[in-house]
C-alpha positions as CSV (number, residue, x, y, z in Angstrom):
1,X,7.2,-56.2,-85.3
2,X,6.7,-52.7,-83.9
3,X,5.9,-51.7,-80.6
4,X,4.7,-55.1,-79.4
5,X,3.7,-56.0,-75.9
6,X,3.2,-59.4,-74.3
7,X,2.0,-59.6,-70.4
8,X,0.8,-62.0,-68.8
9,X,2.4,-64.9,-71.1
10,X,4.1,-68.2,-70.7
11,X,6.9,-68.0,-73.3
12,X,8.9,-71.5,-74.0
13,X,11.2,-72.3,-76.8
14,X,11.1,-68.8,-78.2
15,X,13.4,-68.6,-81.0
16,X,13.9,-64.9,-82.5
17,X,16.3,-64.0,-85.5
18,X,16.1,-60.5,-85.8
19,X,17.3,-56.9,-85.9
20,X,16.9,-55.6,-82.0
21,X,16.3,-52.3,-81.7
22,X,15.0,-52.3,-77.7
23,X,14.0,-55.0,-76.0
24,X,12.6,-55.6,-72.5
25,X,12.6,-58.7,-70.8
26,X,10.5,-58.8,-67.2
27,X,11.9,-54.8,-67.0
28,X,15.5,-55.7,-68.4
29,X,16.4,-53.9,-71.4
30,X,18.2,-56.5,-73.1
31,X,19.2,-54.8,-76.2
32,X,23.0,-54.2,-75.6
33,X,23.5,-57.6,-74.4
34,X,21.8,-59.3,-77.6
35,X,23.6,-57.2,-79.9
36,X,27.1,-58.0,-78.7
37,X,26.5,-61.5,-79.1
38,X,24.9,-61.4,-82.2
39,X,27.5,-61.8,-85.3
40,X,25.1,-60.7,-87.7
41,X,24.3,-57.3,-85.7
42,X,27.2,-55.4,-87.6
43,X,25.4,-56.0,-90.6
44,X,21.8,-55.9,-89.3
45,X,22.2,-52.3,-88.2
46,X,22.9,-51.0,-91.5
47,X,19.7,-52.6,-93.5
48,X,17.9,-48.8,-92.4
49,X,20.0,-46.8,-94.0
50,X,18.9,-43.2,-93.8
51,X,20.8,-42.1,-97.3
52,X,21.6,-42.9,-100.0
53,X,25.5,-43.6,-99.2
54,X,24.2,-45.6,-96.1
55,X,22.1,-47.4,-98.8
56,X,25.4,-48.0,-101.2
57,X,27.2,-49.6,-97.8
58,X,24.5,-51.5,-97.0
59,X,24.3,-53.0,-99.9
60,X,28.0,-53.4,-100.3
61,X,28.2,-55.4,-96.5
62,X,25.3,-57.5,-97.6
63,X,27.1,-58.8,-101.2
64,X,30.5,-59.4,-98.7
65,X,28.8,-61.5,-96.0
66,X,26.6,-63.7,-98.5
67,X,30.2,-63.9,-101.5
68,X,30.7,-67.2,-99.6
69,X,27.3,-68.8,-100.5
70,X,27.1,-67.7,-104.0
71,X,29.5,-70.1,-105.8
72,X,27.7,-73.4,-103.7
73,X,24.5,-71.8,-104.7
74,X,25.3,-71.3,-108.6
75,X,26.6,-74.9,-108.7
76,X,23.5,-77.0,-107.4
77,X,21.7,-78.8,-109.5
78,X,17.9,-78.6,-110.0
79,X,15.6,-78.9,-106.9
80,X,18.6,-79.0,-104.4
81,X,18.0,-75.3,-103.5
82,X,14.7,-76.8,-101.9
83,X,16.3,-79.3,-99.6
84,X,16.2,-78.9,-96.1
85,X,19.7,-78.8,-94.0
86,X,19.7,-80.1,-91.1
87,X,22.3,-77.8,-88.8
88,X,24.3,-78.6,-85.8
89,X,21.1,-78.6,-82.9
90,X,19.0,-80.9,-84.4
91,X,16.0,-78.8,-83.9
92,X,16.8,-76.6,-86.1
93,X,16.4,-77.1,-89.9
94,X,16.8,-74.3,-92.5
95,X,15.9,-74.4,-96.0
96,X,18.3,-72.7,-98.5
């Protein structure tokens, strides 16, 4: 989402996974703070790469982080890619 404003809002239980370029919560730029917590943020900031050797780097920092999943991935059997996992807050459920 670009260049998105909500006023006037009740916001509960927001969730938000993202790249954060600048964000402002009740006049608080938030940005920094997000970013230094988020582990994925390293990696997040490259996906806009503005060349080519950005792109190669990118790439190369995307096929590191995910190495890890591949082998469990390659070695499930048929339809256990579309299970859901529950994670550690029960709320939350990801499919992989």
């Amino acid at each position: 989402m670009t260049d998105v404003t909500i006023t006037h809002a009740w916001v509960v239980n927001v969730d938000i996974d993202a790249l954060v370029d600048h964000v402002t919560i009740n006049g608080v730029d938030v940005t920094r703070y997000v970013n230094e917590r988020d582990r994925w943020y390293p990696l997040r900031a490259m996906l806009r790469p503005t060349d080519p050797d950005g792109m190669r780097a990118a790439w190369q920092a995307l096929e590191q982080a995910w190495a890890p999943t591949r082998p469990a991935v390659s070695e499930a059997e048929a339809g256990e890619l579309d299970q859901e996992v529950k994670l550690r807050r029960p709320d939350m459920t990801v499919r992989r």
